[in-house]
N, C-alpha and C positions, 0 to 999 in steps of 0.2 A: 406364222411369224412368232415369234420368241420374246416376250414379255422376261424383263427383269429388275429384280424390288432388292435392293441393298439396305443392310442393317447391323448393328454393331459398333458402328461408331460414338466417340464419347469423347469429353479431356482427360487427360491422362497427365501425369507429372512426368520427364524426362527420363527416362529407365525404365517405366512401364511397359506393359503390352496390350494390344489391343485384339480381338479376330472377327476380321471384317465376313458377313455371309452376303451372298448375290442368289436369291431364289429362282428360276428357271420354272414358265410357264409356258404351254403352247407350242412347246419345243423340246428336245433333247439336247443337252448339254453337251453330253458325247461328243454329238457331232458338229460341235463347235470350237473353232478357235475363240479363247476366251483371254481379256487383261483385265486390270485395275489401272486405272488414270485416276491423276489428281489435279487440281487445280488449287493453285495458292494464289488468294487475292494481285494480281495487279501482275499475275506472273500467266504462262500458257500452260495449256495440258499437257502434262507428260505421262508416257507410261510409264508404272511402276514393276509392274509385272503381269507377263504373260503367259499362256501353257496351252500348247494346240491340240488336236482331236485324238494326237497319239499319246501325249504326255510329257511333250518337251517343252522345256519353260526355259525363258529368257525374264532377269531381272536388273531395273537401274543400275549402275552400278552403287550409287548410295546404299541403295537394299538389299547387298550381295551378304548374306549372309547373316542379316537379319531378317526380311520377310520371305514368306515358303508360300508361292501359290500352288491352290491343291481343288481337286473336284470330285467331289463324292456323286457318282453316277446315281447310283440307287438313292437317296433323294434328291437329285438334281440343283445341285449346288455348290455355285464356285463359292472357294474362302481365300481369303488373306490373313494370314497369322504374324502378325507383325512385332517384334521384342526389340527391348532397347532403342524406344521412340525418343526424336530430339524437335526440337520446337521446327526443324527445316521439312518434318514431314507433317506437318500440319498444312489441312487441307481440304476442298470437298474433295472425296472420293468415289468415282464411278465404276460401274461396272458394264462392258463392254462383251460383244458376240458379235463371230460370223463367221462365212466359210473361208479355209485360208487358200484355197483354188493356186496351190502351191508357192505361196509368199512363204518366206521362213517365219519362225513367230518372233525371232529379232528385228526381223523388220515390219511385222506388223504392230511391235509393240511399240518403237518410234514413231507412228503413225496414226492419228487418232482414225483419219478417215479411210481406212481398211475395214472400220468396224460401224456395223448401219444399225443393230441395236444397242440401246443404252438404258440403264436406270435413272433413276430421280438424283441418286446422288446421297451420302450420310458425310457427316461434317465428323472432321479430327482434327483437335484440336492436343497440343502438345505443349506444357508450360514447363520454363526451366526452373 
């Protein structure tokens, strides 16, 4: 079972950037379908973005071309690189795993409950 610790999170002023990391224990990363969901106070989870066991990524459309999710195998670590932040992605931010037993990763990133491990969670915060 696949343990995961997110970190990187901070406030940022509106135009900055932030790179979220999700550590991977107990498991291989590899072989998971991985997202990033957020959660804004009084609002639901969404996913931000996702990237499956082969390397295709589906991302919000808000994040289309500002955040890049990316997995560095060899230390087992998903990241979120996020630029040109506005106070609407402010947010907890989780990190998400599991097998995608042929779901597309668009639709597992809609989806919170495709995915049965999760982190603690790191707080972003986005001031204009």
């Amino acid at each position: 079972q696949v343990q995961l610790v997110e970190s990187g999170g901070g406030s940022v002023q509106a135009g900055g950037s932030l790179r979220l990391s999700c550590i991977g224990s107990g498991g291989t990363l590899r072989d998971y379908a991985m997202a990033w969901f957020r959660q804004a106070p009084g609002k639901e989870r969404e996913g931000v973005a996702a990237i499956d066991e082969d390397g295709r990524t589906s991302y919000i459309p808000s994040a289309e071309g500002r955040f890049t999710i990316s997995k560095d195998t060899a230390k087992n670590i998903l990241y979120l690189q996020m630029n040109n932040l506005t106070p609407e992605d402010t947010g907890m931010y989780y990190c998400a795993a599991d097998f995608s037993l042929g779901a597309t990763i668009a639709t597992m990133r809609r989806r919170s409950s495709f995915f049965s491990y999760w982190g603690q969670g790191t707080q972003v915060t986005v001031s204009s």
